[in-house]
PyMOL CGO cylinders between C-alpha atoms (Angstrom):
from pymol import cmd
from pymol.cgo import CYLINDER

trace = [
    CYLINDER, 30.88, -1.47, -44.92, 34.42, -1.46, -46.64, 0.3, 1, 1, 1, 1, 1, 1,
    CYLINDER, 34.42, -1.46, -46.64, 33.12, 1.74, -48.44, 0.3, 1, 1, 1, 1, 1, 1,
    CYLINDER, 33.12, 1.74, -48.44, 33.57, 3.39, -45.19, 0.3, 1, 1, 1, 1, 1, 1,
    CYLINDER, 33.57, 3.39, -45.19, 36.90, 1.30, -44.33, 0.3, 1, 1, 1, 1, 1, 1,
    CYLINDER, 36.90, 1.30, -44.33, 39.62, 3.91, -42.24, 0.3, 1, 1, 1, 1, 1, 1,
    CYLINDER, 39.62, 3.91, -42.24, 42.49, 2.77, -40.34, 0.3, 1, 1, 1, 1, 1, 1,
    CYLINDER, 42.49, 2.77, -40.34, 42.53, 5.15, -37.09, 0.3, 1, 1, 1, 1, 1, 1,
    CYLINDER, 42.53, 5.15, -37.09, 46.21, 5.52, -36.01, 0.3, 1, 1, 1, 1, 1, 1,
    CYLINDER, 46.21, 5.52, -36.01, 46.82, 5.56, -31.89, 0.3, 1, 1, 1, 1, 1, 1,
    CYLINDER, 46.82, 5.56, -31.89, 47.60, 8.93, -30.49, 0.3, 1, 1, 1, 1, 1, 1,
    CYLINDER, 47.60, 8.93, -30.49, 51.10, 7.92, -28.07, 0.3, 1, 1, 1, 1, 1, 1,
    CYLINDER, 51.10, 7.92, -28.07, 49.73, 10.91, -25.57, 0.3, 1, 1, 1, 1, 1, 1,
    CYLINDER, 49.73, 10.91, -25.57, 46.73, 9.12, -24.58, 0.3, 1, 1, 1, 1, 1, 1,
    CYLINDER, 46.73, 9.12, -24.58, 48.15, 5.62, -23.87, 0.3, 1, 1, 1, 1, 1, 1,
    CYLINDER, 48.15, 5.62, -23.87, 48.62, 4.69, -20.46, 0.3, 1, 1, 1, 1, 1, 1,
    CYLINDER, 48.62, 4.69, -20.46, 51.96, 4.39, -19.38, 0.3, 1, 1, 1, 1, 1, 1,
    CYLINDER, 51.96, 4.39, -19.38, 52.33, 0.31, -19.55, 0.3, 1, 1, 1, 1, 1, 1,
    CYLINDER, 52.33, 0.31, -19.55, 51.75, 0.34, -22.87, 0.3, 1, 1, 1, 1, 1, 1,
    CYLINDER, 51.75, 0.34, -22.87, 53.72, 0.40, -26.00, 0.3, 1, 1, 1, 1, 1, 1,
    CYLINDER, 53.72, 0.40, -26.00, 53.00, 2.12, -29.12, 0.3, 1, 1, 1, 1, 1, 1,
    CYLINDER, 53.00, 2.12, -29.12, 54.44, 0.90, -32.37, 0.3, 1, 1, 1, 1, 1, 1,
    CYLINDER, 54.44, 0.90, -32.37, 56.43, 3.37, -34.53, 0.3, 1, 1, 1, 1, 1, 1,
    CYLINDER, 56.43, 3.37, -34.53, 53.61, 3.24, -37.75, 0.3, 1, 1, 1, 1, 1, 1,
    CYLINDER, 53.61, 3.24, -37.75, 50.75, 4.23, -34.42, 0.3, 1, 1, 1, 1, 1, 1,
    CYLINDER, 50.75, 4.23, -34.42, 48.89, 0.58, -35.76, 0.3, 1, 1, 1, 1, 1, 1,
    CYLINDER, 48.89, 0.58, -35.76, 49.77, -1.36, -33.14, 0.3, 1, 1, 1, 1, 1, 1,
    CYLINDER, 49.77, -1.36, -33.14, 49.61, -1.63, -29.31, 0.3, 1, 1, 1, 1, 1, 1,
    CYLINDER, 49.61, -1.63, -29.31, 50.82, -3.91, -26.57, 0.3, 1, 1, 1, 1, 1, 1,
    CYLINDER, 50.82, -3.91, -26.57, 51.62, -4.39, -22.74, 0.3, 1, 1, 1, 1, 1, 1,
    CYLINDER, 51.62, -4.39, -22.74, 55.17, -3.15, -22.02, 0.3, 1, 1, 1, 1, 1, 1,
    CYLINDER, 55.17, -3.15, -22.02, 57.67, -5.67, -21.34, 0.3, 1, 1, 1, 1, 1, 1,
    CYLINDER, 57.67, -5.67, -21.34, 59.55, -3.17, -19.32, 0.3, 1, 1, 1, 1, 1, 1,
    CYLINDER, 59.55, -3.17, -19.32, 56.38, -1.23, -17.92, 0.3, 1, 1, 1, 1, 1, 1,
    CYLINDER, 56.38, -1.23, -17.92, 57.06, 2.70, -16.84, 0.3, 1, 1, 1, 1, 1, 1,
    CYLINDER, 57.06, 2.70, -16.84, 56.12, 3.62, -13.45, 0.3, 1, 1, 1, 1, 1, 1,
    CYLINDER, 56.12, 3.62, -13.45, 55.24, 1.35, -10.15, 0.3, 1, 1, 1, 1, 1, 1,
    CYLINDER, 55.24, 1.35, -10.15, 52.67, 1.05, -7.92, 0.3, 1, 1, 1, 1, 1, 1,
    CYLINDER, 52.67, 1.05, -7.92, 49.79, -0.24, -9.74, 0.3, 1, 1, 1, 1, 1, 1,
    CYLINDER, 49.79, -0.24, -9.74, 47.87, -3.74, -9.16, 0.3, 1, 1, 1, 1, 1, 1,
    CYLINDER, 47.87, -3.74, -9.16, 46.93, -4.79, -12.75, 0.3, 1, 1, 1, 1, 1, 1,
    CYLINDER, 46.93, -4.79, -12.75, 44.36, -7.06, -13.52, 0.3, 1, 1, 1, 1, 1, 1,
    CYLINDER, 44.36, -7.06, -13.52, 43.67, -8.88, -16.50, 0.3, 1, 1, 1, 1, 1, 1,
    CYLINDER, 43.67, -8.88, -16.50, 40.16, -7.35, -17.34, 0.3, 1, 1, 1, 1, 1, 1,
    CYLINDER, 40.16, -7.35, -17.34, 40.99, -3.37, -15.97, 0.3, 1, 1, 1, 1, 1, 1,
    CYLINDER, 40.99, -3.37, -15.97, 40.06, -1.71, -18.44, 0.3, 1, 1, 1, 1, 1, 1,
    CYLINDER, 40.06, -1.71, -18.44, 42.17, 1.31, -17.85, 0.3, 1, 1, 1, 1, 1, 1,
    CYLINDER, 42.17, 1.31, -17.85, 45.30, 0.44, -19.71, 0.3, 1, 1, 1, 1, 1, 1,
    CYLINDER, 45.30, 0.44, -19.71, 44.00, 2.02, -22.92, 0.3, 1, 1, 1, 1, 1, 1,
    CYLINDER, 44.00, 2.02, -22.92, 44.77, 4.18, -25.76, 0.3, 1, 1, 1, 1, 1, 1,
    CYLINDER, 44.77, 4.18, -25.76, 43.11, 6.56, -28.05, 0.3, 1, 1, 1, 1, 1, 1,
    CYLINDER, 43.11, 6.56, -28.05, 42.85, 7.28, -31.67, 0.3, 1, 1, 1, 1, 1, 1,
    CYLINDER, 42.85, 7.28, -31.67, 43.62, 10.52, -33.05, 0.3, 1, 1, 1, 1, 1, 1,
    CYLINDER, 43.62, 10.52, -33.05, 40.98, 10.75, -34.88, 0.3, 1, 1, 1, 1, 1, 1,
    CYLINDER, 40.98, 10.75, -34.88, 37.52, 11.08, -33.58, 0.3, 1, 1, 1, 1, 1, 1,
    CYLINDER, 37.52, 11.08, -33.58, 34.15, 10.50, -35.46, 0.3, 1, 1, 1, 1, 1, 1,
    CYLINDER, 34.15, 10.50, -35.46, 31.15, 13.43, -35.28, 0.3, 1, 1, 1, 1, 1, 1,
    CYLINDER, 31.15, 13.43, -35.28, 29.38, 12.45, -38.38, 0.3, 1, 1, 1, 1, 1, 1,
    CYLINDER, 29.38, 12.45, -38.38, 28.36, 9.94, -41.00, 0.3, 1, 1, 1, 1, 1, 1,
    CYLINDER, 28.36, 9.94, -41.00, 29.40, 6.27, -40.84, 0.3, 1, 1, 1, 1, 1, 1,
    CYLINDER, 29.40, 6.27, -40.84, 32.76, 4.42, -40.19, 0.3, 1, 1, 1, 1, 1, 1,
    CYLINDER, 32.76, 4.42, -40.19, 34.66, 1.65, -40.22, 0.3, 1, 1, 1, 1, 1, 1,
    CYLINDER, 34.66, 1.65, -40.22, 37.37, 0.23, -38.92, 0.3, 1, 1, 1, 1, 1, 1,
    CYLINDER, 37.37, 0.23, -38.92, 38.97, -3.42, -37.76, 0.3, 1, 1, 1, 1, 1, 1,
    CYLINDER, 38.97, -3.42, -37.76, 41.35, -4.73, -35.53, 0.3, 1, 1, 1, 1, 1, 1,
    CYLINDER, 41.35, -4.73, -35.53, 43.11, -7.60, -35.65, 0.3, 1, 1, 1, 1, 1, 1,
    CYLINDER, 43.11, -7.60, -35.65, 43.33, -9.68, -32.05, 0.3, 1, 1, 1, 1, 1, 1,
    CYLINDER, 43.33, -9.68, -32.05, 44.68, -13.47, -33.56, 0.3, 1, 1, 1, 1, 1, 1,
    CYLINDER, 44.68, -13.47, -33.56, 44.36, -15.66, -30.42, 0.3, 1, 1, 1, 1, 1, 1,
    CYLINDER, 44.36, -15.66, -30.42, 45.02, -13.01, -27.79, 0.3, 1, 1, 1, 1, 1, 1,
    CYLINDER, 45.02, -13.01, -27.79, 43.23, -14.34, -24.42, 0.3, 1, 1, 1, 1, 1, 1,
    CYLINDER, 43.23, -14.34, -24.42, 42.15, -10.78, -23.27, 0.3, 1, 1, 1, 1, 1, 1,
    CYLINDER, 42.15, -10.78, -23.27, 41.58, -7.63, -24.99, 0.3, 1, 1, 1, 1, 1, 1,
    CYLINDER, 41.58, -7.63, -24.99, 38.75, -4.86, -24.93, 0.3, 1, 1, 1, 1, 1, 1,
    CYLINDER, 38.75, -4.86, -24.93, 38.01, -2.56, -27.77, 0.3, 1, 1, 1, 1, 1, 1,
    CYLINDER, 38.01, -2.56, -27.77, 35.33, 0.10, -28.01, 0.3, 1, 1, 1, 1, 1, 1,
    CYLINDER, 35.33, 0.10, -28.01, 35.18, 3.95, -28.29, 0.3, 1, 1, 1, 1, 1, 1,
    CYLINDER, 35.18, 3.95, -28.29, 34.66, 6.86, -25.91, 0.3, 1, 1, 1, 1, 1, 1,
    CYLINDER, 34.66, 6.86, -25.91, 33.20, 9.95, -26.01, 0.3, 1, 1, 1, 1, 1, 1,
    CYLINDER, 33.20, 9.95, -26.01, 35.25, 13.32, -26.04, 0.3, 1, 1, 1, 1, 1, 1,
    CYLINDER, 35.25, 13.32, -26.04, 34.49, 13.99, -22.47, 0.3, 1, 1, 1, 1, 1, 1,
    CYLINDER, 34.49, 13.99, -22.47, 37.71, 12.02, -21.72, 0.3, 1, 1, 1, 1, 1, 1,
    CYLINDER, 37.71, 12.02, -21.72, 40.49, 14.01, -20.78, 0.3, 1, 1, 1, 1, 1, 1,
    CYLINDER, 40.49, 14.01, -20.78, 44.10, 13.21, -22.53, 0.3, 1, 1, 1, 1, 1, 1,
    CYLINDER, 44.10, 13.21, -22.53, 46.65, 12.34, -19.63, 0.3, 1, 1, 1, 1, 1, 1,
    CYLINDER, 46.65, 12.34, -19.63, 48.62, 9.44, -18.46, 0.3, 1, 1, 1, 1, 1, 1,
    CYLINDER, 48.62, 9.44, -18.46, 46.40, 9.39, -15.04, 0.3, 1, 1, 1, 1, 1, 1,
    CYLINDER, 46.40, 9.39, -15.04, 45.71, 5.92, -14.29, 0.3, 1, 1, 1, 1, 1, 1,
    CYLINDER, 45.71, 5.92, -14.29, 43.09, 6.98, -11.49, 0.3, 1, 1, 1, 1, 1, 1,
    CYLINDER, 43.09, 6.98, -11.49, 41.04, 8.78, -13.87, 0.3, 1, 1, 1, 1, 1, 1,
    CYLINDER, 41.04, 8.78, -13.87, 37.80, 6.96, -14.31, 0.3, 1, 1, 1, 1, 1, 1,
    CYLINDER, 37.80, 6.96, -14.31, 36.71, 8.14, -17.50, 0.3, 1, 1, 1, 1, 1, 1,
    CYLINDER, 36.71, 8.14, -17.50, 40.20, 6.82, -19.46, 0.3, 1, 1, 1, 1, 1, 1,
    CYLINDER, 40.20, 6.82, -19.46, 38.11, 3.31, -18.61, 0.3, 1, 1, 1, 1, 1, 1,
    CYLINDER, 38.11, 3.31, -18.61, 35.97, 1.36, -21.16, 0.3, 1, 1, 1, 1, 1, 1,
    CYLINDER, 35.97, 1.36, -21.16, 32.67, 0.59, -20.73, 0.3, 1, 1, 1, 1, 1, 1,
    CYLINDER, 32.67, 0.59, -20.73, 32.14, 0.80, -16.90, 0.3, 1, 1, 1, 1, 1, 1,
    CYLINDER, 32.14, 0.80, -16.90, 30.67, 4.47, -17.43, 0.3, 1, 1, 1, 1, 1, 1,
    CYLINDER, 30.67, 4.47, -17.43, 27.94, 6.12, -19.07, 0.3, 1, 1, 1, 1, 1, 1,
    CYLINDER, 27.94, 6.12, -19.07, 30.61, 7.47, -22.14, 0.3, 1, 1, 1, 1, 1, 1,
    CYLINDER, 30.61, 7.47, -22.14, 32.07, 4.56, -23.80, 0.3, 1, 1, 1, 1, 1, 1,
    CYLINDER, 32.07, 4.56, -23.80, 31.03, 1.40, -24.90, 0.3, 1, 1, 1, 1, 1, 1,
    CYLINDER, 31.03, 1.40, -24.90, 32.96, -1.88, -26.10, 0.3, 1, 1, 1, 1, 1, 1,
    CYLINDER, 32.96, -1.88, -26.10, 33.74, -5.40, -26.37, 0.3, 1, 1, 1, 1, 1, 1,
    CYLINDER, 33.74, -5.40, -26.37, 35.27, -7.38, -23.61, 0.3, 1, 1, 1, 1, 1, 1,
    CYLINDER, 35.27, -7.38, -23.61, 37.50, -10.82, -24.39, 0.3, 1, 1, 1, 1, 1, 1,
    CYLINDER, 37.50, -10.82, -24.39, 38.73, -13.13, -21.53, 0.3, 1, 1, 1, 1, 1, 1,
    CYLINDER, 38.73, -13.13, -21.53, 39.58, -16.47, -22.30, 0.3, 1, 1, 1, 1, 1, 1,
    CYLINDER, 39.58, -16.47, -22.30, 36.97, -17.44, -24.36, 0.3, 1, 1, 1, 1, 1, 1,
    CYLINDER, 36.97, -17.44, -24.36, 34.30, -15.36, -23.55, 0.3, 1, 1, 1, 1, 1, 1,
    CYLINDER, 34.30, -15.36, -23.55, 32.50, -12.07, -24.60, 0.3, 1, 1, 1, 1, 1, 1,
    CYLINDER, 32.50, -12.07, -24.60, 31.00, -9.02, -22.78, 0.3, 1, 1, 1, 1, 1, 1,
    CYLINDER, 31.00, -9.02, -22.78, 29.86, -6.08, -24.33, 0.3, 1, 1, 1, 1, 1, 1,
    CYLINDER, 29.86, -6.08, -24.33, 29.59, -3.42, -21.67, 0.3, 1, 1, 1, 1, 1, 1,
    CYLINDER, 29.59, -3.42, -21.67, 28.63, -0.21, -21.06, 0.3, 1, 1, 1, 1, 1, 1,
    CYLINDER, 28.63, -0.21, -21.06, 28.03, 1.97, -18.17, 0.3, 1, 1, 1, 1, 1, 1,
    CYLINDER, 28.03, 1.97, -18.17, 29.27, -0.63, -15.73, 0.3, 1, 1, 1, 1, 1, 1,
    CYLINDER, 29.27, -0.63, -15.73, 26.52, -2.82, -17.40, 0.3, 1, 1, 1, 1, 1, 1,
    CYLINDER, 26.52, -2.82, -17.40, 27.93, -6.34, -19.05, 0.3, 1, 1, 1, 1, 1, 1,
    CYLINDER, 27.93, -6.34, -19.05, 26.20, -8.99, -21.46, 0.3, 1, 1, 1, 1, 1, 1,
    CYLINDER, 26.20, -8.99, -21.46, 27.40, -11.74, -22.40, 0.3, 1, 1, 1, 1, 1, 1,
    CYLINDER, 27.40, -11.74, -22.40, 27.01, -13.08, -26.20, 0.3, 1, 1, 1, 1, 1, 1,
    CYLINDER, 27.01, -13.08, -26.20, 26.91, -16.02, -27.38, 0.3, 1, 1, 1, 1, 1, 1,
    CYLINDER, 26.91, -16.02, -27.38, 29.92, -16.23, -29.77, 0.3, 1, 1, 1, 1, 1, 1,
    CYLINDER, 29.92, -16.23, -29.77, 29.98, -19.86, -32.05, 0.3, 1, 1, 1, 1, 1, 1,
    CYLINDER, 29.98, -19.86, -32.05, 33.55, -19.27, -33.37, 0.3, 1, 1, 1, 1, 1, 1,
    CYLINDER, 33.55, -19.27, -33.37, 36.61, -17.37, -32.34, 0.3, 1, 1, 1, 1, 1, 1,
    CYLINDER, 36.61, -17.37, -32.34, 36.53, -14.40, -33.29, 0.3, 1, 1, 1, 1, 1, 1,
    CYLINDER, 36.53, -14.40, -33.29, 40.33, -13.20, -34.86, 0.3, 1, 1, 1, 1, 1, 1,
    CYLINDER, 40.33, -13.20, -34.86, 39.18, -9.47, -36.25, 0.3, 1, 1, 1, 1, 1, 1,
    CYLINDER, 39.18, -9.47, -36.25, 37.11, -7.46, -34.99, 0.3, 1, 1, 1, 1, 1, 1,
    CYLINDER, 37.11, -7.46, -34.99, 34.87, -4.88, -37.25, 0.3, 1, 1, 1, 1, 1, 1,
    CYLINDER, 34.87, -4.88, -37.25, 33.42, -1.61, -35.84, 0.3, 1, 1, 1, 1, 1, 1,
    CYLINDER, 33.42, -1.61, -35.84, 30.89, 0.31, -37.94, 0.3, 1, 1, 1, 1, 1, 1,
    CYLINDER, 30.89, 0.31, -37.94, 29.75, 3.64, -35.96, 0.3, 1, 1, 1, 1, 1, 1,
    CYLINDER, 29.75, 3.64, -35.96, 26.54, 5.30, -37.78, 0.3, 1, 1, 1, 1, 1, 1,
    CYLINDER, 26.54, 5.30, -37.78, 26.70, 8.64, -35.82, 0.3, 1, 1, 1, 1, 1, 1,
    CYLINDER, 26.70, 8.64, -35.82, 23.21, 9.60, -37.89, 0.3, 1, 1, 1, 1, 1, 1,
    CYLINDER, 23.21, 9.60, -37.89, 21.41, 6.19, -36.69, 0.3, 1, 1, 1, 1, 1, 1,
    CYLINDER, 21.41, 6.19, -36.69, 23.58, 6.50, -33.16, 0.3, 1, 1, 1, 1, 1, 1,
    CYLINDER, 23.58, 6.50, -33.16, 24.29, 2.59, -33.64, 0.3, 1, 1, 1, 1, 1, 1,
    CYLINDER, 24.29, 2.59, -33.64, 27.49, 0.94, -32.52, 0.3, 1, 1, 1, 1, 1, 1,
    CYLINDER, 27.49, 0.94, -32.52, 27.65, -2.47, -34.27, 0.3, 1, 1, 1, 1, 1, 1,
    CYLINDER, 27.65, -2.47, -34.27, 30.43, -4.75, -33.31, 0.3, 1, 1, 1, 1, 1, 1,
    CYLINDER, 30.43, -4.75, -33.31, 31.05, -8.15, -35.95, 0.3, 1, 1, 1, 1, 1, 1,
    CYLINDER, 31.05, -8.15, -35.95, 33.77, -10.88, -36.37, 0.3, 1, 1, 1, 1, 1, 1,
    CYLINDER, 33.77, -10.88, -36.37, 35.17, -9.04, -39.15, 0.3, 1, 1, 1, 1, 1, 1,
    CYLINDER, 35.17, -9.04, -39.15, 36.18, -12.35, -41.09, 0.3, 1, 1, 1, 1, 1, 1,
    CYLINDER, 36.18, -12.35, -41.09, 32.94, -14.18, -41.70, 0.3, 1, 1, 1, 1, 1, 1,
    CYLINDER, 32.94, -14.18, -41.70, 30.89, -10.32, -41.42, 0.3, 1, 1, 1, 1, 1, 1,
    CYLINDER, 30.89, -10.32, -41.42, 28.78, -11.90, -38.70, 0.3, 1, 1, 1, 1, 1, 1,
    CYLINDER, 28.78, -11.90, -38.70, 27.20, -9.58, -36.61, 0.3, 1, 1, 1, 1, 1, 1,
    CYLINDER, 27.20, -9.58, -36.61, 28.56, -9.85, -32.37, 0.3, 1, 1, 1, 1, 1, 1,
    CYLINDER, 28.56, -9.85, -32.37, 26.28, -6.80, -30.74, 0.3, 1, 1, 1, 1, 1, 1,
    CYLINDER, 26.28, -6.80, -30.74, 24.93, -3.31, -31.04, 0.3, 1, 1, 1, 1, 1, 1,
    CYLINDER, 24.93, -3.31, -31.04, 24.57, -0.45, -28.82, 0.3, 1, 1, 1, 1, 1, 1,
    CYLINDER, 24.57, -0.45, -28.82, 22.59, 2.33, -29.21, 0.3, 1, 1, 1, 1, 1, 1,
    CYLINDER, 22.59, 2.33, -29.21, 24.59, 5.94, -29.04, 0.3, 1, 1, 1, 1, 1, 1,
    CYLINDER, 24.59, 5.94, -29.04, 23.15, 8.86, -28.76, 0.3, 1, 1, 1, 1, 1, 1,
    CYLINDER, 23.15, 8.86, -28.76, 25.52, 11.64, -27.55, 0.3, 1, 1, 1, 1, 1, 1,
    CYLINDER, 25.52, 11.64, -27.55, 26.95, 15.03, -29.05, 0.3, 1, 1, 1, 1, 1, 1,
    CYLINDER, 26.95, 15.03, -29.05, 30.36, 14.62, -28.60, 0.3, 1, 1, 1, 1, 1, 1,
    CYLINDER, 30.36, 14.62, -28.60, 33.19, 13.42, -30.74, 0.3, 1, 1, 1, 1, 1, 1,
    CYLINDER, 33.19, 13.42, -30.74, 33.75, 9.61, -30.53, 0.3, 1, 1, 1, 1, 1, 1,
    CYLINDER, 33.75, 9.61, -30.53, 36.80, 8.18, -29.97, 0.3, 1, 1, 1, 1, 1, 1,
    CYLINDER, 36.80, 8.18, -29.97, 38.17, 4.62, -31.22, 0.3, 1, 1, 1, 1, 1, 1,
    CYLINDER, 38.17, 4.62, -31.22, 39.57, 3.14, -27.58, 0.3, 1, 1, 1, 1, 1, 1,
    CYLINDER, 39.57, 3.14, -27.58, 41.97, 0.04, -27.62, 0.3, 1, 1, 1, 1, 1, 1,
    CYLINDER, 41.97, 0.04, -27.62, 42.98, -1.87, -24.68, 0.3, 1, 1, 1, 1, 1, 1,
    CYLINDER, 42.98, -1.87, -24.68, 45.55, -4.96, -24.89, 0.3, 1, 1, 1, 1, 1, 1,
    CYLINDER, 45.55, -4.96, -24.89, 45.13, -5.99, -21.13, 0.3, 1, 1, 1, 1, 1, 1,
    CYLINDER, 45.13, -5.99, -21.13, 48.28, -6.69, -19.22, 0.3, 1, 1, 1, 1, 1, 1,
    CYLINDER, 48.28, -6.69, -19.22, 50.53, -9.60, -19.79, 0.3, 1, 1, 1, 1, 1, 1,
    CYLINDER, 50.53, -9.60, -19.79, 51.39, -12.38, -17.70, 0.3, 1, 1, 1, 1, 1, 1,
    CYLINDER, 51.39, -12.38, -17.70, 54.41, -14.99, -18.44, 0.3, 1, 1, 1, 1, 1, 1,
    CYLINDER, 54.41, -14.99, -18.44, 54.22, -14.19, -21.78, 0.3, 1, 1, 1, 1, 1, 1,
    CYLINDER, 54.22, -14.19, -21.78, 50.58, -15.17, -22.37, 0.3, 1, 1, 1, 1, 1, 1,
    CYLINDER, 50.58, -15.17, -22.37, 48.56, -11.99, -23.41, 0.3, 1, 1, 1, 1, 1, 1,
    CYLINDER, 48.56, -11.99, -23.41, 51.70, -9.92, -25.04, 0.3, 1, 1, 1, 1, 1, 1,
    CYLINDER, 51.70, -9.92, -25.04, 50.47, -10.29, -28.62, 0.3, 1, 1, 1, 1, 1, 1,
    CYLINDER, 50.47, -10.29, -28.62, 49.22, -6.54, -29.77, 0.3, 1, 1, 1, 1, 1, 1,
    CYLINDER, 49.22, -6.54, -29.77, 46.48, -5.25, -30.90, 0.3, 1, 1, 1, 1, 1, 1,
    CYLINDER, 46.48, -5.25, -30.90, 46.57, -4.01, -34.63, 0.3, 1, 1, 1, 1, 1, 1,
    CYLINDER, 46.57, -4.01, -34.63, 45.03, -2.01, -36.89, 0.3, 1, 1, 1, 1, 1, 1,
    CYLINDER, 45.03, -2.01, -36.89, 44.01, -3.16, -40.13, 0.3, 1, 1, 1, 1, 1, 1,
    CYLINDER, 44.01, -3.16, -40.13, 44.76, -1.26, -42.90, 0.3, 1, 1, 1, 1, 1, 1,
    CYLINDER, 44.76, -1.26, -42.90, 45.31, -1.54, -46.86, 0.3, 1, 1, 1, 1, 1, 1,
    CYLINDER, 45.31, -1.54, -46.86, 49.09, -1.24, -47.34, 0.3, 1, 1, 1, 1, 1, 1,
    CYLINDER, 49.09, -1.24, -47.34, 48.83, -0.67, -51.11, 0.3, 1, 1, 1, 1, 1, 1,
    CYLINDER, 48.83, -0.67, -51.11, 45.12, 0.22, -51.74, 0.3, 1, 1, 1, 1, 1, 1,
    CYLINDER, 45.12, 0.22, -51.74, 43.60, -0.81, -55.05, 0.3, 1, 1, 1, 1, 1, 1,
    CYLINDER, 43.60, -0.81, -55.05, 44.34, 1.92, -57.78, 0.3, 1, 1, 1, 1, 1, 1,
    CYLINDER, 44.34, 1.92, -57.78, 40.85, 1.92, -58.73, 0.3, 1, 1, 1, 1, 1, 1,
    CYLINDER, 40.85, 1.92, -58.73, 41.39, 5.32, -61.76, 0.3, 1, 1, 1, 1, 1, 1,
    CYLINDER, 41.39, 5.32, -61.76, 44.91, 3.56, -62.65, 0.3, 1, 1, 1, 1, 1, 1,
    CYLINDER, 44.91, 3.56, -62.65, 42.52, -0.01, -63.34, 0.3, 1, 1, 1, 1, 1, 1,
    CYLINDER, 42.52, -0.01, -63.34, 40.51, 1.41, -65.55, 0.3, 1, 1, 1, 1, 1, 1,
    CYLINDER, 40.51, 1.41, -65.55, 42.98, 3.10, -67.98, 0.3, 1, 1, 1, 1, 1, 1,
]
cmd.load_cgo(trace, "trace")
């Protein structure tokens, strides 16, 4: 799968207002300082996302994100359908509670993949500190893994004709709790593979 290894970086126009984009685009987080009132966050609402800016209509791809011990997060992808705006009423910015994105829930232990306002829960044996996504647009199979021992957490089937979008969500913080962000792995210094063989 590291053949097809990318590092997405998060578009800053999509994110929803509470959250905070790191200069390099690789990381996200909760705003300590949130923008805007009014809202009644929850730890598992899963509209306090942001998008890649690159979306997937072909072959197969990679991609991992790094979560450590963070007690909520939710990380999937969405189809092109979604509109780009800082609307927090709009339902289809939300992950996996409609028929157009799909992802993996975390919330104190436990995992839900969901999907169209459908949820399972998986049976996960170990803490799981980076997650892998593989998309195979040909097969139409979303595969989620813990990234670090390759071990394989769920698949959904995906069969659609629009561009798919990487979707991240930190979830809110609370006291401090959930503020770690959610980052993007990627190979600082990739290995000069032409250079290695001179």
């Amino acid at each position: 799968m590291w053949s097809y290894l990318s590092s997405p970086a998060l578009d800053p126009k999509t994110a929803h207002p509470k959250l905070e984009i790191s200069p390099d685009k690789k990381q996200v987080c909760w705003r300590r300082h949130p923008v805007g009132e009014g809202l009644s966050p929850q730890p598992y609402d899963s509209q306090y996302s942001v998008l890649a800016q690159e979306s997937f209509t072909n072959g197969q791809h990679y991609w991992e994100v790094i979560v450590q011990d963070k007690p909520f997060w939710m990380i999937g992808v969405t189809t092109g359908l979604i509109t780009k705006k800082n609307s927090p009423t709009q339902s289809s910015s939300s992950l996996g509670v409609n028929s157009t994105s799909w992802c993996i829930y975390h919330g104190e232990g436990q995992y839900l993949a969901c999907h169209d306002t459908q949820e399972k829960q998986l049976s996960v044996a170990k803490r799981v500190r980076k997650l892998g996504i593989l998309a195979n647009i040909q097969k139409g199979e979303l595969s989620f893994y813990d990234a670090d021992a390759m071990t394989l957490l769920h698949s959904f089937c995906v069969q659609c004709t629009q561009p798919l979008y990487p979707m991240f969500n930190p979830c809110i913080d609370v006291n401090g709790v959930n503020r770690q962000p959610l980052t993007l792995f990627w190979i600082k210094d990739p290995w000069n593979w032409e250079g290695d063989k001179k």
